[in-house]
N, CA, C and O of each residue as an XYZ file, in Angstrom:
288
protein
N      26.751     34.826    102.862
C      26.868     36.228    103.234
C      27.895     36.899    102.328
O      28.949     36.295    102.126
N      27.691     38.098    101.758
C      28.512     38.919    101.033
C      29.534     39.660    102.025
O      29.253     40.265    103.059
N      30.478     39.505    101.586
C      31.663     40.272    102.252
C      32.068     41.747    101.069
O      32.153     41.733     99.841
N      32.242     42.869    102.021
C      32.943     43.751    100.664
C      34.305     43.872    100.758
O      34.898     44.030    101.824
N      34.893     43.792     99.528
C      36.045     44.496     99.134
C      36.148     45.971     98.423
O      35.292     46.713     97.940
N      37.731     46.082     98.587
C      37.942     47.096     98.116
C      39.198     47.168     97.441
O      40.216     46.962     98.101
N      39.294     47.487     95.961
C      40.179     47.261     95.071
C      40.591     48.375     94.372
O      39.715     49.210     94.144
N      41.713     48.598     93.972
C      42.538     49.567     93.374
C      42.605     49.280     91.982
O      42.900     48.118     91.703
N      42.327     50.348     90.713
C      42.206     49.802     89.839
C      42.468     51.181     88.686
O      41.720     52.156     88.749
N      43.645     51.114     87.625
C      43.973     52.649     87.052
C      42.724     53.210     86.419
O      41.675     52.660     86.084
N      43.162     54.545     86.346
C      42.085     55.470     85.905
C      41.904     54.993     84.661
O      40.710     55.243     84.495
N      42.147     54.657     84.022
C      41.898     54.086     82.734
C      40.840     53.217     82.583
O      39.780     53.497     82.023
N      41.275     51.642     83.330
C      40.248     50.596     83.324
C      38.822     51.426     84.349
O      37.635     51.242     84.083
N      39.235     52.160     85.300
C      37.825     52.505     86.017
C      37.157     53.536     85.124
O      36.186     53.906     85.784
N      37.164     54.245     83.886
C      37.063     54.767     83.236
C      35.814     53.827     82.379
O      34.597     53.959     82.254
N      36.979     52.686     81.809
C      36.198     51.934     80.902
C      34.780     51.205     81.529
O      33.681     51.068     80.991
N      35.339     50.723     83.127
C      34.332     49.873     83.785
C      33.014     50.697     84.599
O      32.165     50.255     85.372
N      33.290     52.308     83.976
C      32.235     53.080     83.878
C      31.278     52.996     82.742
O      30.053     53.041     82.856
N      32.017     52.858     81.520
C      31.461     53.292     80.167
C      30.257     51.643     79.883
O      29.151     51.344     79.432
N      31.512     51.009     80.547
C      30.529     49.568     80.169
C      29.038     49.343     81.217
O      27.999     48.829     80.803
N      29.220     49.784     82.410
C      28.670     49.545     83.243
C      27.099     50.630     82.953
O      25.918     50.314     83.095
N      27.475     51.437     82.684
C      26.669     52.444     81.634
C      25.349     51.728     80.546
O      24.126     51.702     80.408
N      26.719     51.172     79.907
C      26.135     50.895     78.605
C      25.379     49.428     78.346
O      24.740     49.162     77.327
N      25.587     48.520     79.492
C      24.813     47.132     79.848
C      23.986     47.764     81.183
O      23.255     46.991     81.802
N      24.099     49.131     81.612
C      22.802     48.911     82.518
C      22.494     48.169     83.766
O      21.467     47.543     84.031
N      24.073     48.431     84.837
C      24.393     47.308     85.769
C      25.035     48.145     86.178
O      25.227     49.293     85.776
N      25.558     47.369     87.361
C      26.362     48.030     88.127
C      27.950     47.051     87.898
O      28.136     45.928     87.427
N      29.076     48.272     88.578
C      30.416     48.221     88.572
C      30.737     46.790     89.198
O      31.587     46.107     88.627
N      30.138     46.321     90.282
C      30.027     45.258     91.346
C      29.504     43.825     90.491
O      29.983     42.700     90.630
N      28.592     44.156     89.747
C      27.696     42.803     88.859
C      28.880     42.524     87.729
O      29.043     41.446     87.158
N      29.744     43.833     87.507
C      30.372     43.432     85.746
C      31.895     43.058     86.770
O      32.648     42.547     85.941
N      32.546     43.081     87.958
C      33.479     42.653     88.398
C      33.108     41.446     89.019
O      33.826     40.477     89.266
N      31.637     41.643     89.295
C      31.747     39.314     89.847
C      31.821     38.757     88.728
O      32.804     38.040     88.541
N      30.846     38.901     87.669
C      30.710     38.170     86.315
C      31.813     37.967     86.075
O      32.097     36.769     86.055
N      32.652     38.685     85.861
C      34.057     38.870     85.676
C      35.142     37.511     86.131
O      35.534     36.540     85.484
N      35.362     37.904     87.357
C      35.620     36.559     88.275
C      35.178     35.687     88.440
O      35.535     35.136     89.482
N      34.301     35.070     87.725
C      33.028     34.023     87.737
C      33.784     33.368     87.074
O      34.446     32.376     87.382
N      33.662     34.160     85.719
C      33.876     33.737     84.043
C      35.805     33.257     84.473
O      36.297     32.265     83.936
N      36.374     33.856     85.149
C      37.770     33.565     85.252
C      38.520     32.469     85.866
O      39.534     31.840     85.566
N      37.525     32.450     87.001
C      38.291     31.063     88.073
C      37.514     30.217     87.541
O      37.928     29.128     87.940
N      35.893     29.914     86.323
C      36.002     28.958     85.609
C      36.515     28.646     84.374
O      36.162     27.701     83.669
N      37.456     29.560     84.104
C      38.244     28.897     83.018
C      39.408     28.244     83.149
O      39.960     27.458     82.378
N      39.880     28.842     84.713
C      40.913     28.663     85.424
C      41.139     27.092     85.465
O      41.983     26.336     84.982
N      39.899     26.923     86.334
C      39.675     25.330     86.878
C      39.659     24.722     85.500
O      40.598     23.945     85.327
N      38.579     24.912     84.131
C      38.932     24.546     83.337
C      40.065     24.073     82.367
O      39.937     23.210     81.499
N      41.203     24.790     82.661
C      42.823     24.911     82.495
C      43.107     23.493     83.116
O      43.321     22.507     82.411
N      43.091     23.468     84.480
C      43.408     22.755     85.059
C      43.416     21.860     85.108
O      44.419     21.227     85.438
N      41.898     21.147     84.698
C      41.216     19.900     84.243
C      41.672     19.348     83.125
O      41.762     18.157     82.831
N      42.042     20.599     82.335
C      42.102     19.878     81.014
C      43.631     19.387     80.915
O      43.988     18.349     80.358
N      44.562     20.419     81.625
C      45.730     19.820     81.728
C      45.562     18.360     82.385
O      46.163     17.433     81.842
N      44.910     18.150     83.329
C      45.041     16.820     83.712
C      44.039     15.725     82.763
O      44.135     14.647     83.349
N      43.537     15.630     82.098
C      42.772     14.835     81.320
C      43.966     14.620     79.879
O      44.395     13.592     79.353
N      44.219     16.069     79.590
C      44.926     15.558     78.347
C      46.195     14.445     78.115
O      46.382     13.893     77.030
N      46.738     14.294     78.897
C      47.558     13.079     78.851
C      46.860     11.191     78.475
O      47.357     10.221     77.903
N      45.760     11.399     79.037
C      44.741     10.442     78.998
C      43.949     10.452     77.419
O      43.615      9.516     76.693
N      43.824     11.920     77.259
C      42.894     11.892     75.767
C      44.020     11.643     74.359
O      43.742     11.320     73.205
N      45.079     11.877     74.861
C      46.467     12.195     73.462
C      46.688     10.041     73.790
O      47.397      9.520     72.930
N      46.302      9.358     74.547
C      46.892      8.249     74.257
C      45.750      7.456     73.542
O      46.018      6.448     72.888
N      44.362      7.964     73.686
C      43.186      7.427     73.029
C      43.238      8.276     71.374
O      42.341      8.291     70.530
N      44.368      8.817     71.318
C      43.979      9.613     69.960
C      43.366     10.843     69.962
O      43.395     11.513     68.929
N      42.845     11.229     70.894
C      41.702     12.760     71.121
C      43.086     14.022     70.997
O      43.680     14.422     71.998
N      43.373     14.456     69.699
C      43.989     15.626     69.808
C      43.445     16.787     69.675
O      43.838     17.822     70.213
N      42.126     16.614     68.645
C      41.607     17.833     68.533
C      40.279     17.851     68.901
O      39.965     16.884     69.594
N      39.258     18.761     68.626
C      37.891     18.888     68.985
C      36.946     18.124     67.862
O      35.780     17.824     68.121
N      37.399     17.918     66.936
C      37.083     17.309     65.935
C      37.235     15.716     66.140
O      36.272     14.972     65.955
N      38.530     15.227     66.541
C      38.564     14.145     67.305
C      37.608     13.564     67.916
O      36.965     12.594     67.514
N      37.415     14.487     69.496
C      36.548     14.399     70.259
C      34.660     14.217     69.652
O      33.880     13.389     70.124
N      34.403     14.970     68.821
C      33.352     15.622     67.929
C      32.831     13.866     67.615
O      31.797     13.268     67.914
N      34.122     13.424     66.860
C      34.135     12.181     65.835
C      33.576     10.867     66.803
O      32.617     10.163     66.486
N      34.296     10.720     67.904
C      34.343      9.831     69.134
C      33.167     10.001     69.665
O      32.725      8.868     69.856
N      32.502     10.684     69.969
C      30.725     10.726     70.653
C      29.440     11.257     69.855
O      28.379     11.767     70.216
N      30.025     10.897     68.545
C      28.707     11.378     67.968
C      28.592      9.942     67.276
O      27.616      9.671     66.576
């Protein structure tokens, strides 16, 4: 079930999150979930990776290239 909120946000950004919302052809509501979608999974992503990297820096995995090298 959808719950609504209601958020405060300066004339400025509600300005912009007009122009965009406009210009992709969506609504204000679709470009603020996407939004928060895209955020608490990078979030969790953060998170993960902080906890993995201690584990990958003792196998050698410092970079993506590393990683790249190791599973291909």
């Amino acid at each position: 079930m959808k719950d609504t909120m209601s958020i405060r946000l300066p004339k400025d950004l509600q300005r912009q999150l007009n122009i965009v919302a406009k210009r992709e052809n969506t609504t204000k509501s679709e470009l603020i979930r996407d939004a928060l979608v895209r955020y608490i999974a990078a979030k969790h992503f953060q998170q993960l990776r902080r906890k993995v990297l201690p584990f990958a820096e003792i196998q050698g995995l410092l970079t993506d290239e590393d990683i790249f090298r190791t599973i291909s």
